[in-house]
N, C-alpha and C positions, 0 to 999 in steps of 0.2 A: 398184290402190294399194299392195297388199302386194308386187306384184315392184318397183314403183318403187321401195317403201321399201327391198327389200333390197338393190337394186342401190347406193341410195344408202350403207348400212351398209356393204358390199364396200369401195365407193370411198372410204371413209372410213380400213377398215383396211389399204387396200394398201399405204401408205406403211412402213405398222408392219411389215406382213409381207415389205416387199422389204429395210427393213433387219436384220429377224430372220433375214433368208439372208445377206445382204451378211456380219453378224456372224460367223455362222456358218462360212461358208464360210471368213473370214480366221482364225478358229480354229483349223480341222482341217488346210486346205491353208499353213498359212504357217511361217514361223521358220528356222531354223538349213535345213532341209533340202530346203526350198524352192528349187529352181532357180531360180524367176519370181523369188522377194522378192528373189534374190542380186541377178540382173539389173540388175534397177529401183534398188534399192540402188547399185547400183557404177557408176548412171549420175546419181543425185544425188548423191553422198557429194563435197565441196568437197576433204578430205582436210588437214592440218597446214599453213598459213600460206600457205592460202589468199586468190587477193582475196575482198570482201565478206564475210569472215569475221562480222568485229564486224555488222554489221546483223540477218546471221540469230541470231546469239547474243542480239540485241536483241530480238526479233520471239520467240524461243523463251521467255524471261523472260513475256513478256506470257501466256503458258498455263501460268507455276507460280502454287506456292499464295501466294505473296507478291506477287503482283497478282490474281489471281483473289478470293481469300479478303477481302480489302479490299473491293473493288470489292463484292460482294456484300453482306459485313456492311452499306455503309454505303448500298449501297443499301436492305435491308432495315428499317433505321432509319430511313431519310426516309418508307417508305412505313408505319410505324407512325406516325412523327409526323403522317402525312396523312389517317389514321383509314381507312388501304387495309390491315386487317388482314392479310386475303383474298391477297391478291399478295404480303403479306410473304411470310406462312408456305409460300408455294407457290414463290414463290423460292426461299428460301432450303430448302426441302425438297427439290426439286431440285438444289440446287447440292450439299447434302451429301449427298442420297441417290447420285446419278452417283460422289462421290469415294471414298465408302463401298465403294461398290460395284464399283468399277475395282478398288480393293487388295485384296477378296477375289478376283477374278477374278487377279491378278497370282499370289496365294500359289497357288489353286488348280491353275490351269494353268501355272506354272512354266516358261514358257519364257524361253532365255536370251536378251541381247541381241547384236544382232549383233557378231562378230569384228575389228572395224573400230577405230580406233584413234577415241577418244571423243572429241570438240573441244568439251565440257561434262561436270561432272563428274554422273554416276547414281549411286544405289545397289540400285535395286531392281528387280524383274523385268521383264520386257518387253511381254507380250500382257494387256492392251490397253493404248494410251498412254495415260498420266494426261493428257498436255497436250490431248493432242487433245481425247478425251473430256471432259476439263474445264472445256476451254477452248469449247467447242462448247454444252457445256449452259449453262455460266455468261452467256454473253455473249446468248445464247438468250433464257435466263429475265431478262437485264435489258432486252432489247428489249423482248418481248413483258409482261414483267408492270408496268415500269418508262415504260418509251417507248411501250406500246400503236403500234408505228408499223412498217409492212411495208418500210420505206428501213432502219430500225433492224436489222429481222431480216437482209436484204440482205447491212449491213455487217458482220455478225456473225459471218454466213456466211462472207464472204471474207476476214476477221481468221482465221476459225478454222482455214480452211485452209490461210492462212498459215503458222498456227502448225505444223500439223502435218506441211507440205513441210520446214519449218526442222530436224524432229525428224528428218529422210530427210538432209537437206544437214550435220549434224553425227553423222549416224552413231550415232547410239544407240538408232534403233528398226529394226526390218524394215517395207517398206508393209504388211502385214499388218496390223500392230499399228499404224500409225497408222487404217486402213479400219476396222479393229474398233474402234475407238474413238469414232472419227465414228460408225459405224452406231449403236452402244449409246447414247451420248448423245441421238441423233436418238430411239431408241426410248424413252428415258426423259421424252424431251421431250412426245413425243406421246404416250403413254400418262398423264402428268399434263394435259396439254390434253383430252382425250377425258373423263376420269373427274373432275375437278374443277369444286367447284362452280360455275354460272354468276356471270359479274358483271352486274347487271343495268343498270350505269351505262356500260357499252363495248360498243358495236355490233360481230358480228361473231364468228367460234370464237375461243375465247380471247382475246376484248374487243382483238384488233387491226385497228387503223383504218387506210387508204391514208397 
């Protein structure tokens, strides 16, 4: 019973520990001097009056704080009107613990953004993308604490993805930094899933239903 159980704990943490390398790794091996990021980069990069310009400019919006930061406030407030304390606070904890936390990592590790002519305007560091990462936890915590629904997580995922190919197709991150972003997010996700209280009225880890 004790090796089942730990096998079961192992498989529990692998998720965590394949993105605490994933992160990792986009850390130390990525940015400016990166051979691979240049690559990948100069094989999505749309470039100045491009077609399909305007769509991904569209699609990249959906991972700043001027839809993120909404969407979550007003989720947070339906779910106290609904006497769903519990998911507010863990929502919304998430959502600003990730954004908190992306912008000390930007000041800390200081990497610059790619050399490429910007088809959106930035100001701030590169490694790890705010959209990605933002966009990843946010749309995350409204499926899962919101929608309770595994089609919800699904489409979160692939919006979030979205968002952070769009940040490679305008040229203002290196893949690195959109990868470290993603991973971070997913590790923040799961580490509030694992350690958060249960809900005892949602079947399932983190009370989501088929």
């Amino acid at each position: 019973m004790r090796g089942k159980g730990w096998v079961a704990g192992a498989g529990r943490a692998l998720p965590f520990v394949l993105s605490l390398l994933v992160w990792a790794g986009a850390l130390l091996s990525g940015g400016k001097g990166s051979d691979l990021d240049r690559e990948i980069l100069s094989a999505f990069y749309l470039g100045e009056g491009a077609d399909y310009l305007l769509p991904w400019v569209v699609v990249t919006e959906l991972g700043g704080w001027k839809a993120l930061i909404p969407l979550a406030g007003c989720a947070s407030v339906y779910l106290f009107i609904k006497c769903r304390t519990r998911d507010a606070l863990l929502l919304m904890g998430l959502v600003l613990g990730v954004r908190i936390l992306v912008e000390w990592q930007k000041i800390l590790v200081g990497r610059v953004r790619p050399d490429y002519g910007h088809l959106v305007d930035v100001t701030s560091l590169s490694f790890p993308s705010g959209h990605a990462a933002n966009a990843l936890a946010t749309y995350l915590a409204l499926a899962i604490f919101l929608l309770h629904s595994r089609i919800a997580v699904a489409a979160a995922v692939a919006l979030s993805l979205l968002i952070g190919l769009s940040r490679l197709f305008l040229g203002v991150h290196w893949p690195s930094d959109v990868l470290g972003g993603w991973a971070w997010a997913l590790m923040c996700t799961l580490a509030v899933l694992r350690f958060a209280p249960p809900d005892p009225r949602q079947p399932g880890p983190g009370g989501i239903r088929r």
